[in-house]
C-alpha positions, -999 to +999 in steps of 0.1 A: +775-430+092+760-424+125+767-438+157+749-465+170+739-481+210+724-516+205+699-523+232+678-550+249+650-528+245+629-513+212+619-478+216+591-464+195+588-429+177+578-403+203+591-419+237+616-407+262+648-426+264+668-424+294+701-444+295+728-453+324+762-448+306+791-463+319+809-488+295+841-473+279+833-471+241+798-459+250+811-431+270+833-424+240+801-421+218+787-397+236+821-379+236+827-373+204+788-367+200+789-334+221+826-328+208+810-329+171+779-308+184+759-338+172+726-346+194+715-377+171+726-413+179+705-448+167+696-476+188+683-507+172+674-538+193+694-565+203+687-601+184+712-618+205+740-613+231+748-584+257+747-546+255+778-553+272+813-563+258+804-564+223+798-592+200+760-589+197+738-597+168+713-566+163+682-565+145+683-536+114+656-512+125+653-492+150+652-456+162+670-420+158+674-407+189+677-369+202+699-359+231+678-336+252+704-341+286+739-350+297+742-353+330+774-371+351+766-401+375+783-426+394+808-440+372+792-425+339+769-401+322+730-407+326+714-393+283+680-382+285+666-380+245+635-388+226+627-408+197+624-390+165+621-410+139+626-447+124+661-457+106+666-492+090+701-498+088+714-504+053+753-508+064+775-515+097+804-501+095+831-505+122+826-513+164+859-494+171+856-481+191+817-479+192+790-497+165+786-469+131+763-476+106+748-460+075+711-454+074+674-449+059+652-424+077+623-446+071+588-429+067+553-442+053+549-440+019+524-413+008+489-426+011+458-415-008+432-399+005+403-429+010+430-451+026+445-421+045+408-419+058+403-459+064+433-460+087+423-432+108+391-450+113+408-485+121+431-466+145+408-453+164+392-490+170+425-502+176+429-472+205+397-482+216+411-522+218+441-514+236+421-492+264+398-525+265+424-546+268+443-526+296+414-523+318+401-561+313+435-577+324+440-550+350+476-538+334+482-509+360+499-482+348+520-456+371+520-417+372+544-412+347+524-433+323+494-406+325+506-386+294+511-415+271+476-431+279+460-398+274+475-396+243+457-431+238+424-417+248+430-389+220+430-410+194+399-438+212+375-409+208+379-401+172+380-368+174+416-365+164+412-361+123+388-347+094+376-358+067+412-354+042+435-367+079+472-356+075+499-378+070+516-361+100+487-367+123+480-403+111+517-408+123+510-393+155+482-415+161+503-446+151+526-445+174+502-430+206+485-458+198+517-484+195+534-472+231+506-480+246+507-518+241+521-535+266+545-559+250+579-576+245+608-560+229+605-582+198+569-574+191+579-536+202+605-544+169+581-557+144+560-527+146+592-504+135+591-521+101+557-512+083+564-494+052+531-481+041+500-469+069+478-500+058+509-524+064+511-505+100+477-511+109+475-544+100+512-544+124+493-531+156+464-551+148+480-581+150+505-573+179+472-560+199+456-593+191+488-613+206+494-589+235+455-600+241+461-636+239+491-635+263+476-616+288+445-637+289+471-669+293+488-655+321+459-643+338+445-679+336 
């Protein structure tokens, strides 16, 4: 079992997450986190109610979370972590005082070569769609966004993998490519839940295809 902070918000493998602490049994988490000398927590997303007060309904992926920083604030404790890795949860167990639940550490299943090979190639169009897409409906990014983009860029220009690419770097290039799209927290979800590299392309490739098509709607 491993403690758990529902959200309103889907991470993705590789981003920072910064959280304002201040609700009792959250504060208690991260209590008996540092008093364990743990640094790993999950966060799955919210399907319905408050991060607040309990009660909520919560989707069964999400994220495995690293603590990087503990710092006190106003009334709580501002955690600074990173994304490490995808869980599905295969148990809750209690939410006293905070949510626990036993896990999967989910990872693509091993590919073979040719297909290893096809989905580096159909990630790098699909980098290439989401810079297209960004610059035709004028999504501005700020300063802080300049590392994530350029890890975008990386994997537009195709020069990111060989002939025989590694599983570790097709992973990398998944998820550059997936923070990258500028959509809600429930498509952010469904892109946690490929099992295999060809299911996960066909996951960004469609999620690309209706960030597009809402974009182009609002802009009308």
């Amino acid at each position: 079992m491993i403690p758990v902070f529902p959200l309103g918000h889907a991470y993705l493998p590789g981003e920072q997450v910064s959280l304002n602490v201040f609700e009792p049994r959250y504060l208690q988490l991260f209590a008996d986190l540092t008093e364990n000398g743990g640094e790993i927590f999950g966060t799955v997303l919210i399907e319905r109610g408050s991060e607040v007060g309990g009660g909520d309904r919560r989707f069964g992926h999400g994220v495995l979370v690293r603590v990087t920083d503990r710092e006190l604030s106003p009334g709580g404790l501002r955690i600074t972590g990173r994304a490490v890795g995808r869980l599905t949860v295969k148990r809750w167990g209690t939410d006293d005082p905070y949510p626990v639940a036993d896990i999967n550490v989910l990872s693509f299943a091993e590919t073979p070569a040719g297909k290893r090979l096809d989905a580096a190639s159909a990630l790098t169009v699909l980098a290439q769609s989401v810079r297209s897409m960004l610059a035709r409906h004028g999504v501005t990014e700020d300063a802080s966004d300049l590392p994530v983009l350029r890890g975008l860029g990386v994997v537009a220009s195709g020069h990111w993998y060989t002939a025989d690419p590694t599983a570790e770097d097709l992973d990398t290039a998944v998820w550059a490519v997936a923070r990258c799209i500028p959509c809600g927290p429930l498509d952010r979800h469904a892109l946690l839940v490929g099992t295999d590299l060809p299911e996960q392309v066909s996951l960004l490739r469609r999620v690309v295809e209706h960030t597009d098509e809402i974009l182009a709607f609002r802009g009308q």
